[in-house]
Every structure is written in structure tokens, then in C-alpha cells.
C-alpha positions in Angstrom: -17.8 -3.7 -12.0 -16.6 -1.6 -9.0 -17.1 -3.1 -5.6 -16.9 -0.6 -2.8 -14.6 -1.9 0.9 -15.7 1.3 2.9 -13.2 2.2 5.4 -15.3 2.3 8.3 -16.3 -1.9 7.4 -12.4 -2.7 7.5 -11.0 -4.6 10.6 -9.7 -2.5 13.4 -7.6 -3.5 16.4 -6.0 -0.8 18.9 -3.6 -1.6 21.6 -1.2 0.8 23.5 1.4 1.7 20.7 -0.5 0.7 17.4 -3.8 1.8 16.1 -4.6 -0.7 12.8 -7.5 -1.0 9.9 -7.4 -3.9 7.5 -8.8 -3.9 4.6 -8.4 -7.6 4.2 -8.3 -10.5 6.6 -5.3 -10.5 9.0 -3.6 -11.7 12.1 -6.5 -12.4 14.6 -9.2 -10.2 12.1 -10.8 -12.8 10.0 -13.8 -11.9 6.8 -14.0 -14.9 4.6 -15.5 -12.4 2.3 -12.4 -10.1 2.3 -9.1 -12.0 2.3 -7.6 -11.0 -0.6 -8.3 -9.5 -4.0 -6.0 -11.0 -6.9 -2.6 -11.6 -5.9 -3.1 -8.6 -3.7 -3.0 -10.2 0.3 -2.6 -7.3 2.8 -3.6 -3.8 3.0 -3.1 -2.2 6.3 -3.0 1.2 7.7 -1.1 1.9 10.6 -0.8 4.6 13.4 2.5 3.6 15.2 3.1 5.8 18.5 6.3 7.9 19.3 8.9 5.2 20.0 6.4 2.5 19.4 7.0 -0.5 17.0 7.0 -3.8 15.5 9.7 -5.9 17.0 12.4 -8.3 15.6 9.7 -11.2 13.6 9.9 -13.4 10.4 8.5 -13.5 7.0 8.9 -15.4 4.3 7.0 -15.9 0.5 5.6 -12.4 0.3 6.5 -8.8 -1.7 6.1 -6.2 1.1 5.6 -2.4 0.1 5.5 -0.1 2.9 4.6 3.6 1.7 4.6 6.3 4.5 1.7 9.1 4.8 3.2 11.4 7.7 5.9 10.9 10.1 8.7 8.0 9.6 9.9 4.7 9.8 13.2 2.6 10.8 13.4 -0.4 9.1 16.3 -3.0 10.1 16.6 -6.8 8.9 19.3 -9.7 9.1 20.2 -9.7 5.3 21.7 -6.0 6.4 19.0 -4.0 4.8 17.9 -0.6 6.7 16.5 2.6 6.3 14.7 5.5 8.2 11.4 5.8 5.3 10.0 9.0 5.1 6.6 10.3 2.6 7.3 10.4 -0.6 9.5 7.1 -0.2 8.9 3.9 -0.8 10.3 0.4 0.5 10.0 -3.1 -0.7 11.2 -6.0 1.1 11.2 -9.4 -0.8 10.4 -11.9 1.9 11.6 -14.9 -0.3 13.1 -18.1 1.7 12.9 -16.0 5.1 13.9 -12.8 6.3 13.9 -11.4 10.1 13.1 -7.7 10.4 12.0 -5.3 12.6 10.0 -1.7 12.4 10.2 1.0 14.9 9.1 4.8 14.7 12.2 6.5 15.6 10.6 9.8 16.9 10.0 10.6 20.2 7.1 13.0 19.7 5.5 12.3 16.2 3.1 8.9 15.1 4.0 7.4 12.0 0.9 7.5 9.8 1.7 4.3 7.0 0.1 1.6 4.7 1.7 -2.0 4.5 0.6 -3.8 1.3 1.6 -7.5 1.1 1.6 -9.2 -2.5 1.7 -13.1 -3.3 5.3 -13.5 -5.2 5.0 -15.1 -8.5 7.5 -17.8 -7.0 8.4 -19.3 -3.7 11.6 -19.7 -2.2 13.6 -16.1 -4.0 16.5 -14.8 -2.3 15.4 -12.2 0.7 16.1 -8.1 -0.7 15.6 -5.1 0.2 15.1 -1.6 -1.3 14.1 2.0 -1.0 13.3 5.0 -3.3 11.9 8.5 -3.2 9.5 9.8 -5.1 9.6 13.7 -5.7 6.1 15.3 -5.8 6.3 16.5 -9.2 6.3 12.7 -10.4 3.4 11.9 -8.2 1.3 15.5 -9.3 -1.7 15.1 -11.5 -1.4 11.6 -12.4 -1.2 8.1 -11.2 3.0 7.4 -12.0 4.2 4.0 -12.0 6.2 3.2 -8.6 6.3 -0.5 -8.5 6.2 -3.7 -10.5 8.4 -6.2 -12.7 9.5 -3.3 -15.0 9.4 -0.8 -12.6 11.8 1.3 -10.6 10.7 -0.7 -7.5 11.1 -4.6 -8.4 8.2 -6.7 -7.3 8.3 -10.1 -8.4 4.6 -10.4 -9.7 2.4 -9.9 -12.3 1.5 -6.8 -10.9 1.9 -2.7 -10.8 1.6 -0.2 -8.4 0.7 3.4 -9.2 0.2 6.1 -7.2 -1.5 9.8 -7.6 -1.6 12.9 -5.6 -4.3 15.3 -7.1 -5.4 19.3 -6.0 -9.1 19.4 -6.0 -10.9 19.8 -9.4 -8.1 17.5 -10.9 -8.3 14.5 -12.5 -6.1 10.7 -12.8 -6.8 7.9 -15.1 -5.9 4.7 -15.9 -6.8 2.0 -18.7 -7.2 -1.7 -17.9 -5.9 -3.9 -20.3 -9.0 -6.9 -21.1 -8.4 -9.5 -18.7 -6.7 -7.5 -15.9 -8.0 -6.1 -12.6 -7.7 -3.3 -10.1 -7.6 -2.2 -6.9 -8.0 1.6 -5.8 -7.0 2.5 -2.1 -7.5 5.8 -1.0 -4.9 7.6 1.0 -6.3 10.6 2.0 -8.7 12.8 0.7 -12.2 12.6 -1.1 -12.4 11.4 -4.8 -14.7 10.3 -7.3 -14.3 7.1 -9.1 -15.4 6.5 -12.4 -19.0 8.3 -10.8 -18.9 6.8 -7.0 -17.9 8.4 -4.1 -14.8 7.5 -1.9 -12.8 8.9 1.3 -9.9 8.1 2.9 -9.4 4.6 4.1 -11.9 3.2 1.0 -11.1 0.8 -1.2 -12.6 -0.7 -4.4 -12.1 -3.7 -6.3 -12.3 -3.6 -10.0 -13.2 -6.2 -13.1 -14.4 -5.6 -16.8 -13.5 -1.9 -17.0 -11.5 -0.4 -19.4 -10.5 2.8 -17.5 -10.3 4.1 -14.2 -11.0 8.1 -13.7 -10.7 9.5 -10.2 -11.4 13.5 -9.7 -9.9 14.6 -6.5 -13.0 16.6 -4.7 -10.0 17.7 -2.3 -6.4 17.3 -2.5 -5.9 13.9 -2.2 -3.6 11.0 -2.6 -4.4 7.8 -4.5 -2.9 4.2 -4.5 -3.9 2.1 -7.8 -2.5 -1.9 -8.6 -3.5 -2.9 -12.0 -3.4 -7.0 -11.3 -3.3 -9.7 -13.4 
């Protein structure tokens, strides 16, 4: 079963330095009928402004994955983690017992173009981490290449991985689902076809009882999958 979250359907708010869609409940947007999928919580994309950003605020009890389409990010937190993330990188904060951080684009002439994906952890209370790792293209080309997850090279603590796929047109991804597990399918840019439907940048899907995920890029496109517990 494949359930279709259409991009234009998402929650939208725009104010002077930040243009946001949510794919699930969040802040001020509430859908009863989208606030989560699986452990999977938040899945935002965000347009920050030239010098724009999110100021000095806390978390706490969440895995955050921040993966950057165009432009860049400055990240800064009081455990001493920082970084400037750039595409092709991709940064995890463990939230654990409480963390302060804040999020600025550093440019003075270029948006940052980014998704923020909040997990459940499979525990409260961890110690508060940071961490932040490139990609090169050539592991990203042609397939979907395992980024994130209790094994991976990106530590997440839950049952849960993250792949991610960037595909020329005519080429195609897939992905088997173990029995029992789940999946979620965010498209990043571009124009694919999933296992027969169509989907554009900014969709999502939700999917149980499959066995295996395709996804043909009708363009050159760029394709986030979690395969949940």
C-alpha cells in the first residue's frame, strides 16, 4: 500500500526570512491525519533568506537530520558542536536530555534551500551529540546508499535507516522491505515514478506491505528513503 502526501497538501507558513512546507504536523500547523508516520515526526523544507535564521532555542528527546539542497547552513550549539553544512553533507544532532542550538544561513546573497527531518529516539534522556559528513556524488549516483541509521556512518539512535538517491533521467533506484517494516519516500527534487505512481518534488509517500520500492527518475532527481521499523 502506497499512500500519496502531495506537496502542494503539506502545511505552509511564510514570514519575512523563512518560507516552510510540512509534511507533517508542526509548530502552529496542525493535521490530525498527518502527524507522524512510524517513528518518523518532522519533515520540513525550508527556504531560509540571506542572513536569515533560526535563533539560539532548545530541544530535547529527538534525532535531528538536516540534509542541505542548495546554498548553506551554520550550525552552533552549547555542547560545542558547529559547522557551516553544505549539499552533499549531512548533519545529525542528538537532542537527548537537552541541547540549545542555533541555525543561521551565513551568506549574504544566497537562500539556503534544506529539509529538517526529526525522528523519535529509541530512548529518552541520551547524552546531547553532534555530527557531520559529506557524501561525494558518486556514492549517492544510481542508487539509494545508506547515509544514516544504528549501523550507519551517521548514528541515529532508532530502529530506523535513511537512504538517499540521486538519479539522471531514464535511471532507476530500488529498495526491498523486509516483512514487517515500513517506508517513507520524500522527494527532493525532480519527477519520479514509484513503484507505477507519479511523484514531484516536495511529495511524499507512506509505505506498508511491499516488498520493494522502484523509483525511475523521469528527470534528474534526488530521492530521500527511511526504511522504518
Amino acid at each position: 500500500m502506497i499512500e500519496i502526501r502531495p506537496s502542494e497538501e503539506r502545511g505552509h507558513n511564510k514570514i519575512s526570512w523563512l518560507d516552510s512546507r510540512f509534511t507533517f504536523s508542526f509548530d502552529q500547523y496542525y493535521d490530525p491525519e498527518h502527524t507522524q508516520f512510524r517513528s518518523l515526526r518532522v519533515m520540513n523544507e525550508d527556504v531560509v533568506a540571506p542572513g536569515g535564521g533560526f535563533p539560539t532555542h532548545p530541544h530535547r528527546d529527538m534525532e535531528i537530520l538536516t540534509w542541505i539542497l542548495e546554498g548553506a547552513l551554520e550550525h552552533r550549539d552549547n555542547t560545542g558542536g558547529s559547522g557551516v553544512i553544505r549539499p552533499g553533507e549531512l548533519q545529525h544532532m542528538t537532542a537527548g536530555r537537552g541541547v540549545m542550538h542555533s541555525e543561521f544561513n551565513p551568506s549574504k546573497k544566497d537562500p539556503v534551500h534544506l529539509l529538517q527531518i526529526w525522528l523519535l529516539p529509541d530512548r529518552k534522556g541520551l547524552d546531547p551529540s553532534y555530527e557531520q559528513l559529506a557524501f561525494p556524488d558518486v556514492e549517492l549516483r544510481g542508487h539509494f546508499h545508506l547515509v544514516a541509521g544504528p549501523q550507519a556512518a551517521v548514528t541515529i539512535h532508532q530502529d530506523a535507516n535513511l537512504y538517499i538517491a540521486r538519479l539522471d533521467k531514464g535511471t532507476e533506484a530500488k529498495h526491498s522491505i523486509a516483512a514487517g517494516r515500513h517506508a517513507w519516500v520524500q522527494i527532493a527534487r525532480g519527477e519520479v515514478k514509484l513503484n507505477g505512481s507519479m511523484l514531484s518534488a516536495g511529495d511524499g509517500a507512506a509505505i506498508s506491505d511491499e516488498k520493494e520500492i522502484r523509483v525511475e527518475a523521469r528527470e534528474p532527481a534526488e530521492v530521500l528513503l527511511f526504511d522504518l521499523a
